[in-house]
N, C-alpha and C positions, 0 to 999 in steps of 0.2 A: 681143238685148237688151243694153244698156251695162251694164258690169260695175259702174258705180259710177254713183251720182248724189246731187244736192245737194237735198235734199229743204224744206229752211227753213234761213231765213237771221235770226238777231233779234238787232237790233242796239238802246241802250238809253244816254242819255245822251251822247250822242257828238255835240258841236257842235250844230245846229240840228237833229238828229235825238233826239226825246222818248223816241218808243218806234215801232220799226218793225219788221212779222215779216213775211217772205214765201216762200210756200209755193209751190216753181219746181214746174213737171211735167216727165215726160218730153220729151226733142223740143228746140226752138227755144225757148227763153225772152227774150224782150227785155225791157227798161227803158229808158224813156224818162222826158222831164219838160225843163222849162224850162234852163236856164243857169243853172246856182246853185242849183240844187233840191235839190243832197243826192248826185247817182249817184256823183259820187267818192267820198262820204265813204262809201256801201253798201260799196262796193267794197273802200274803206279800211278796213270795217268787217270783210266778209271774209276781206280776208290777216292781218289781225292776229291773230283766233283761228284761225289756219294756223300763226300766229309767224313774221311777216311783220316786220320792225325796226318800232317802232313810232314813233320817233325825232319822221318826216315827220307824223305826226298829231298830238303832242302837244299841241298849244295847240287841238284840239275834243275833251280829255277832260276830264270831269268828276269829283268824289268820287264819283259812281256808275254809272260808263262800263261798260257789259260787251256784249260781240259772243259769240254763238253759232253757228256752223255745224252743221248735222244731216244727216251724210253716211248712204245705203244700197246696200250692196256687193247683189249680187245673189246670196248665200247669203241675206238675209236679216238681215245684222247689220247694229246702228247703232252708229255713231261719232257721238259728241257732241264737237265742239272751242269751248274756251271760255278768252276771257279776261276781267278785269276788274280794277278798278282796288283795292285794299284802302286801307282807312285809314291808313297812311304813303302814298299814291298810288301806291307801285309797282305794276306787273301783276302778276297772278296766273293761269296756268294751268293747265288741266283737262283731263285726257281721258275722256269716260263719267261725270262729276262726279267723280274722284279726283284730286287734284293731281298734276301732270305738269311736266315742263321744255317749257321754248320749242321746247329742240333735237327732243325726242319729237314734238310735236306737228307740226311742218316736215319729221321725215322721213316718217311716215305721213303727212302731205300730199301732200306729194309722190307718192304711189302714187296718191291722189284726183283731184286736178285739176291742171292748167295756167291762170297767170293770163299773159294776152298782152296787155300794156298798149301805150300808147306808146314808151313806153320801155322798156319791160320783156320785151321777147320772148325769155324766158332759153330756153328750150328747142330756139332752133334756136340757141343760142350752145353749147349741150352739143355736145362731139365724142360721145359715149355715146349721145346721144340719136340723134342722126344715124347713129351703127352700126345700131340700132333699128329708125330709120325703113327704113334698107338691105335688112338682114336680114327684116323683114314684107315689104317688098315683093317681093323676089325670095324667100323662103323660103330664106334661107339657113339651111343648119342645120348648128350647129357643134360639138353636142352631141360626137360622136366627139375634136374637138380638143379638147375642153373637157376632157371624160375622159384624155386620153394626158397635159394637161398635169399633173390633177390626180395621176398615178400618178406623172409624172415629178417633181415636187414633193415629193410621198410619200418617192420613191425617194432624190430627193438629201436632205432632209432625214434618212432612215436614215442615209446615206452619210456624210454631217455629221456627225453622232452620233458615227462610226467614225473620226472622222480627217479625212475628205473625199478625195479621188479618189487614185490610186496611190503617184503622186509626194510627194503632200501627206501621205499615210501614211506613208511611207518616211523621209519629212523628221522626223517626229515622233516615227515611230521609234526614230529616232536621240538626237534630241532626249533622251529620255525615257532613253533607254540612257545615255547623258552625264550625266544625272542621277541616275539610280539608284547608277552607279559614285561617283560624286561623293559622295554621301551615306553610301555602302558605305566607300568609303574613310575617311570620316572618323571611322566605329567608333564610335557615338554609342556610351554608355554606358544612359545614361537621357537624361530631362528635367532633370536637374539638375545635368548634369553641367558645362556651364560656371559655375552659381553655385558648387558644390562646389570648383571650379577657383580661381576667384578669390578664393574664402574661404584656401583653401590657402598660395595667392602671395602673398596679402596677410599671413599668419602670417611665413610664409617671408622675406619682406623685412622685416618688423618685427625677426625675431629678426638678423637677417644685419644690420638697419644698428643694431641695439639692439650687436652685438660689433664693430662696425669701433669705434662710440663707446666701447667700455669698454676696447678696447687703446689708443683716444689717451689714455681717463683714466690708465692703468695706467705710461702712455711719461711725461704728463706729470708725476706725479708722482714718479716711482721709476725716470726711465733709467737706463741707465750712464752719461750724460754729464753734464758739471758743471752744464747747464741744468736738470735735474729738480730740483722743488722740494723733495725732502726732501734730494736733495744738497746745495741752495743752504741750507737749513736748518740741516743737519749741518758745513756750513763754518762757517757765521754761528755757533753754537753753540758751532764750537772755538776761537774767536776773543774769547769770553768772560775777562775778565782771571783769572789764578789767585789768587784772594782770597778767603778764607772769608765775605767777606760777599756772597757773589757764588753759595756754594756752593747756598743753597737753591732760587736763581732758577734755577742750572744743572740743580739736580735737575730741575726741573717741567720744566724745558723737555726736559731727555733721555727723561722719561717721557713726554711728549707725541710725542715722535720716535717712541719703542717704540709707543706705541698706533697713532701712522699707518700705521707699518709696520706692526704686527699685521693692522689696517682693509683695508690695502691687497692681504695675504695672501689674508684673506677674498674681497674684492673680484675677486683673480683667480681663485680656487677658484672663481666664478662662471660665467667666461667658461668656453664650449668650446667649441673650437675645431673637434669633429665635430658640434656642434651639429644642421646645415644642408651639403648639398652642394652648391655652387654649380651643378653639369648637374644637379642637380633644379630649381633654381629656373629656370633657363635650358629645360629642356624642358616645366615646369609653361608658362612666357611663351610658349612655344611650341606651346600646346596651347589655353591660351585664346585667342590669336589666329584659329587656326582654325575653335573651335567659333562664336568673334564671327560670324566670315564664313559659317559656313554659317547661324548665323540670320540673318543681314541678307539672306540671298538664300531663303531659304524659309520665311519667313515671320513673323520677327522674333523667333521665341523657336526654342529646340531639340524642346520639342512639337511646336510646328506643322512644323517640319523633321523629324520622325519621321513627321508625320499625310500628312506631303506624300512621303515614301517609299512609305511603303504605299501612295497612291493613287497614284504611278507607278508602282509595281511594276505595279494591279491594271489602269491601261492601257495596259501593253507588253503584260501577259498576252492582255488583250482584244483586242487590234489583232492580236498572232501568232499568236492563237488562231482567230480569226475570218477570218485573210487569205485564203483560199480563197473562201469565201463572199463577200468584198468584192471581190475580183479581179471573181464572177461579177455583183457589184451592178453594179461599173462597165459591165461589158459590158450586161445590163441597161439602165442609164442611157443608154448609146451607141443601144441601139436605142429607145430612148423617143426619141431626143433626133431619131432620123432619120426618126420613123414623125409627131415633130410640126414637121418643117421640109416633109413634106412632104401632111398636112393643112393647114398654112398656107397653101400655096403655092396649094392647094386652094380651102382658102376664101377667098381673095383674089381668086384669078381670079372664081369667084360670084359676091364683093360688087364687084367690078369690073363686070360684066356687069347686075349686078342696079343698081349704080350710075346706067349708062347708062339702060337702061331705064327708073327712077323721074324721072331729070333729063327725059328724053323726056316722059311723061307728065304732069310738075307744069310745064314749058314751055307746053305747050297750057292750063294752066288759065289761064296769066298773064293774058291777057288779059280773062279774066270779073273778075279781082283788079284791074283797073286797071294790070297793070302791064304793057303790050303791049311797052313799048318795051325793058324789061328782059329779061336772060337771067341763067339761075343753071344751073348745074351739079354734082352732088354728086361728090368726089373723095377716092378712098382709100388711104389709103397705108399701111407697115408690114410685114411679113412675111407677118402674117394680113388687111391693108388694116381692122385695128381705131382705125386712127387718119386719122378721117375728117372732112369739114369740107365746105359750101357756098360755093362761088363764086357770087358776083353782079357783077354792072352796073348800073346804072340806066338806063345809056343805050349806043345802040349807037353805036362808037370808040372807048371808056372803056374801061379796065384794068379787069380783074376781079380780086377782090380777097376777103378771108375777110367771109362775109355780114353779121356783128356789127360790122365798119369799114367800111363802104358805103354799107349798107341806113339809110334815116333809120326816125324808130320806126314812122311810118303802113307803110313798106315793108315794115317786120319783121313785124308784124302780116299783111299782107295775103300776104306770103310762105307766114307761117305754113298763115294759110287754104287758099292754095292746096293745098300739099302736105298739108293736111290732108282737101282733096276725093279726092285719092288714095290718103290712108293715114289713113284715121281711126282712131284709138285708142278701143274701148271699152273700155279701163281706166279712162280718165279723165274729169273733167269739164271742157268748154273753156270761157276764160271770152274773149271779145274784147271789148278796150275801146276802143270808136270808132275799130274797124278802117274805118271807112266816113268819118275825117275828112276834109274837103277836097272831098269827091267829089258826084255830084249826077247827075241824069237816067239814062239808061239804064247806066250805068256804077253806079248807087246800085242800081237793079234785080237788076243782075246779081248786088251784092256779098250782097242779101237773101236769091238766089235761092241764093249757096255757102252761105252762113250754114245755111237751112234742110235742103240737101242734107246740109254735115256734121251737121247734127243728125238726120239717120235712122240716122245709126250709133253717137253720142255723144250725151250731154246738151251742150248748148251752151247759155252765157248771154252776152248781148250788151247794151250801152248805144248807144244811137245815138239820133241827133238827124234821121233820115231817113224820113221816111211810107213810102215804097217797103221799107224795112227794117224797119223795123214790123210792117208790112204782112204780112212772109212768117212772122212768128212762131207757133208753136202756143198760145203763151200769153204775155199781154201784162201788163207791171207802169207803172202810173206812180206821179214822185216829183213830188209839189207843197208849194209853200212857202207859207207865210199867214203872216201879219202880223197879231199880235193883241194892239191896248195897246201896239204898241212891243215886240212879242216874236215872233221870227220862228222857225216851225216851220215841221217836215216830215214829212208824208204819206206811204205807200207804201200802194197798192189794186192790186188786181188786177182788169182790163179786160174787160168780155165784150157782147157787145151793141152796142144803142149808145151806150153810154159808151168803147167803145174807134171806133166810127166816130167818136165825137167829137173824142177824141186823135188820131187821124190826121187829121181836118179841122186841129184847130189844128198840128198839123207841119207840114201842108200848107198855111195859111194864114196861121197866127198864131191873136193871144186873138180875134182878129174874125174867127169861124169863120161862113161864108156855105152857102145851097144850095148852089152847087157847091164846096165846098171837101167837104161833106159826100155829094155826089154821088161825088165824085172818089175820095175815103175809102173808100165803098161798094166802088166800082168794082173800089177795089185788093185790098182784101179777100176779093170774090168772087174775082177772078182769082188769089188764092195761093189758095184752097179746089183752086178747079179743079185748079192746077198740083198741089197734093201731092195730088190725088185719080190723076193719070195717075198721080203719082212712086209711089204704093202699087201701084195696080193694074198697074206693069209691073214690079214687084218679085216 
């Protein structure tokens, strides 16, 4: 039984689509309907509440556009994916009705279904996916490398933690030893020790050039040479004529002598000259220079230069503390490292062999796909051959080349199908959209008859414009357009009876559906009864 299936699809305002729900079953689902009827826009309706870009449908949303998907895993759980337009227009969505991102709902899609459009056949463009396909088909099992890498990952990230490998410890070692010394040597005091410093040198140089100035006042005033101004005063003064009228001007001026020179007494009883040792200021400069530089290198103050000792100290300790035991990690490491170069080698050759084999097999399907004249090959490459990819052709003399630059979309599509007869996925749900374009008479047949086949292993939904494809569905949808007043809507029913012999007459015919277009209908109808009556009973 498929692990997963699409159970209803309701899509509500969306271009010429009113209100449409439809209810797929297990098996073969198709959809059919005129040329313009709607099937893209379902379609379109569906990737978008997947969170498909909505970009390309813009101009068929309304003020109250909303698409719902109704997925059931086969535990029994249901997944509601839902978008819809809010009153500023932008989307909005949902998962289980609780509001979700776009991105949420696109990766849980992704686990649901494959949409295989014209263009769109992303999943055989995956290198991952194509490991997948490898791996189911031959049973590759990788599970052992998968464990050795995850220990080996484990192991070098401890190892990291420590330093990383011997050399790289040793290097850091050192490192750390250079720095501890460094630090050591510079004999911090505290955290405060360089402002303490420069408060210091800053006093120190105030006073030191506060006395170079008070010995020029002291020179200029009062040297011993005829320059000093109370000499030049003391000259000028004796030079006073000797005249009693002269004598009181002389007094004032002698007494203003004696005061200067008393002033200047004082003045010097100021100065000291052990004030200040010039090799203290000189080793003070020589001290803040240093402690400058060890903040600028650890960490721009002398705290975080003490913070960043302690925690070298505490990873020499741990690195020489530990060394024995990391010695034993590396060698550890060495044998993880040998136990997964040579499960790689392992699984390589596997998905090498398993390679061969699946390109063998999805060869023989080509020609039910229409694609007789093409060849594809899947090819692995890598250590473990996890980097893997499809070669195609289209035609035989032509280069072969990576399948997504080759392949046109109907080829991608019908590629898909093929290898999808060989390896069907019941995880997912397949959707193909007018894989059967271009094609016609027994080649349509055929392509109905893979359609059906991968739908006994998967749910599979299809759009197609072919009676013969129709034809092999377990359950049939049409989309019709009416015209009402000048207002064009769309339809979606589901077919049974004969209302779907009728759909296949008009495939078959057109809107002028005749006896035998309706005969023919019949005809093809009974004959897929039959066919999936053998396809169960020899299952």
């Amino acid at each position: 039984m498929p692990k997963a299936q699409l159970v209803e699809l309701y899509a509500h305002g969306l271009g010429v689509i009113d209100d449409a729900r439809l209810e797929f079953g297990p098996g073969f689902n198709v959809l059919t309907g005129e040329t313009g009827a709607g099937k893209t826009l379902l379609l379109g309706a569906l990737g978008l509440c997947l969170g498909s870009d909505a970009s390309a449908s813009r101009f068929a949303f309304t003020s109250d556009t909303r698409a719902v998907a109704l997925f059931v895993r086969d535990s029994g759980e249901e997944l509601s994916f839902s978008r819809e337009t809010s009153s500023s227009g932008r989307l909005r969505s949902s998962l289980n009705g609780a509001p979700s991102s776009v991105e949420a709902l696109r990766a849980l899609a992704e686990e649901l279904i494959v949409i295989h459009g014209q263009h769109d056949s992303l999943a055989l463009r995956s290198r991952s996916e194509t490991v997948r396909l490898i791996d189911e088909s031959g049973a590759v099992d990788t599970g052992e490398l998968d464990a050795v890498r995850r220990q080996l990952s484990d192991a070098r990230h401890l190892r990291d933690g420590y330093g990383g490998d011997k050399s790289t410890r040793t290097r850091e070692i050192e490192f750390l030893t250079f720095q501890i010394r460094e630090l050591n040597g510079a004999a911090i005091l505290s955290a405060t020790e360089l402002d303490d410093t420069l408060e210091e040198l800053t006093r120190l140089t105030t006073l030191r050039d506060g006395q170079a100035a008070l010995v020029e006042v002291l020179e200029l005033f009062d040297a011993e040479s005829d320059e000093a101004v109370l000499s030049q005063y003391a000259q000028a003064l004796s030079r006073l004529p000797e005249s009693e009228a002269f004598d009181p001007v002389r007094a004032s001026l002698r007494g203003a002598l004696i005061q200067a020179r008393e002033a200047l007494r004082e003045l010097a009883e100021l100065g000291d000259g052990d004030a200040f040792d010039p090799r203290i200021l000189e080793e003070l400069d020589a001290r803040a220079s240093v402690l400058q530089q060890i903040a600028r290198k650890y960490g721009g103050t002398l705290e975080a230069a003490l913070f960043s000792r302690h925690d070298f100290e505490a990873q020499h300790d741990r690195l020489t503390v530990e060394e024995d035991r990391l010695d034993g990690l590396d060698e550890e490491i060495r044998a993880l490292e040998e136990r997964e170069d040579l499960l790689a080698s392992r699984v390589r050759h596997e998905r090498e062999l398993a390679a061969i084999n699946l390109t063998d097999a999805v060869r023989q399907q080509l020609t039910r796909v229409a694609l007789a004249n093409s060849s594809l090959r899947f090819v692995v490459d890598g250590d473990d051959g996890s980097d893997a990819q499809i070669f195609f052709t289209p035609n035989p003399g032509l280069p072969e080349g990576p399948l997504a630059t080759l392949a046109s979309g109907g080829e991608l599509s019908r590629v898909l199908l093929a290898i999808s007869l060989e390896t069907a996925n019941t995880d997912v749900v397949a959707v193909f959209d007018e894989v059967d374009a271009g094609l016609g008479g027994q080649v349509a047949q055929q392509i109905g008859e893979c359609l059906s086949e991968v739908g006994r292993g998967q749910q599979v939904l299809a759009v197609t414009h072919l009676a013969s494809v129709a034809a092999r569905a377990d359950h049939h949808f049409v989309i019709e357009k009416t015209i009402d007043h000048g207002v064009t809507r769309t339809s979606v029913r589901a077919l049974a009876g004969d209302q779907r012999v009728r759909e296949i007459a008009r495939m078959l015919a057109g809107d002028d559906v005749t006896a035998e277009s309706r005969a023919l209908a019949k005809q093809l109808l009974e004959n897929s009864v039959e066919v999936r009556a053998e396809a169960d009973f020899s299952r």
